[in-house]
N, C-alpha and C positions, 0 to 999 in steps of 0.2 A: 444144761446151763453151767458152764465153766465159768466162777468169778475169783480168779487167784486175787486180788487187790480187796475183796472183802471180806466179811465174815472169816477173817484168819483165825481167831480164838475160837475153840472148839466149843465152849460152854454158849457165847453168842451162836455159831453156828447152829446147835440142838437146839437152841430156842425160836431158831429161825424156821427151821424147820419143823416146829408145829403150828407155825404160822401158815408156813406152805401147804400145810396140810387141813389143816383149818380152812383156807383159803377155795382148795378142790373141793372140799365140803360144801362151802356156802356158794359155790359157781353150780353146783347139783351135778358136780364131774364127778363123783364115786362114783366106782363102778364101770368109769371110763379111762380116766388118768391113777396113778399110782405113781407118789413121789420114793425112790429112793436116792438115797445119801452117803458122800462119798469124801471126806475130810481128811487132809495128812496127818490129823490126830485122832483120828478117829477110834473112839476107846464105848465098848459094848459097856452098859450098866452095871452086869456084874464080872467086870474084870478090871487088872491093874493096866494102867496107861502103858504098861512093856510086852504086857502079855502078845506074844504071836498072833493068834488068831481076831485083835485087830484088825489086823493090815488084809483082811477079806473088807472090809470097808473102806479102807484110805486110799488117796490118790495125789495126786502131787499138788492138787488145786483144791479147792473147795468144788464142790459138784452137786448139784442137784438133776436129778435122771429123772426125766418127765417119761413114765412109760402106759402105753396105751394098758389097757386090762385086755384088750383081746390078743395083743400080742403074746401077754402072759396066756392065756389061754390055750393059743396056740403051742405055745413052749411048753408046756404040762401036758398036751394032749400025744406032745412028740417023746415028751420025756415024763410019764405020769407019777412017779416018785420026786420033784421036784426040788423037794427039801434035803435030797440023799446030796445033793450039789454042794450043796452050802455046807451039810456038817462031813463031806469030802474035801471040803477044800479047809476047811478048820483041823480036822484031820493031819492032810496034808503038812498043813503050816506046822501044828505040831512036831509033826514027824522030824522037820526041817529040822526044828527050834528057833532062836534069834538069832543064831551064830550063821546058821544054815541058810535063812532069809534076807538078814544082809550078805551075803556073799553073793547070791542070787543077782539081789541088786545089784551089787555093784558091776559083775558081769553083763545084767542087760545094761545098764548106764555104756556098760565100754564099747557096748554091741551098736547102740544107740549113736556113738560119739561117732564111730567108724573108725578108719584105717589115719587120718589124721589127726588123732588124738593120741593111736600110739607110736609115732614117728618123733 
């Protein structure tokens, strides 16, 4: 669920989302659904809002990823270290740093625009 027009302030968004989470609770969907979260400012507990390895949770829009639990299942069963992904791709970003990340960006942004952006 894609909502750029709401939930823009990051602090509203977290809130919102233990709402959503709440929410699969009391529908008796644990265990079937699994919200993850996906905000342009998206800043983990314990880090600073510039740190790098944010941006393994941001997205251009506000996002809520409605994911089945069996798919996850599935995905673990292909790949059963699961968690080596995520602290690969923090990793990664690291490696990059912020200089290396925007750049990044910027490159898919021009990849994205195509050949009439750079004309």
């Amino acid at each position: 669920l894609i909502h750029p027009q709401v939930l823009t302030d990051f602090a509203d968004y977290n809130d919102f989302i233990e709402v959503a989470e709440d929410t699969v609770a009391e529908l008796d969907l644990g265990g079937v659904l699994q919200v993850a979260s996906f905000h342009p400012a998206y800043q983990f507990a314990d880090t600073e809002a510039d740190d790098v390895s944010n941006a393994t949770n941001r997205s251009p829009f506000p996002t809520l990823h409605l994911i089945r639990e069996e798919s996850i299942d599935r995905a673990v069963a292909a790949f059963p270290e699961a968690e080596l992904i995520y602290q690969t791709n923090i990793a990664t970003l690291q490696q990059l740093g912020a200089e290396g990340w925007a750049e990044l960006q910027r490159a898919c942004q021009a990849d994205a625009a195509g050949p009439a952006a750079e004309g």
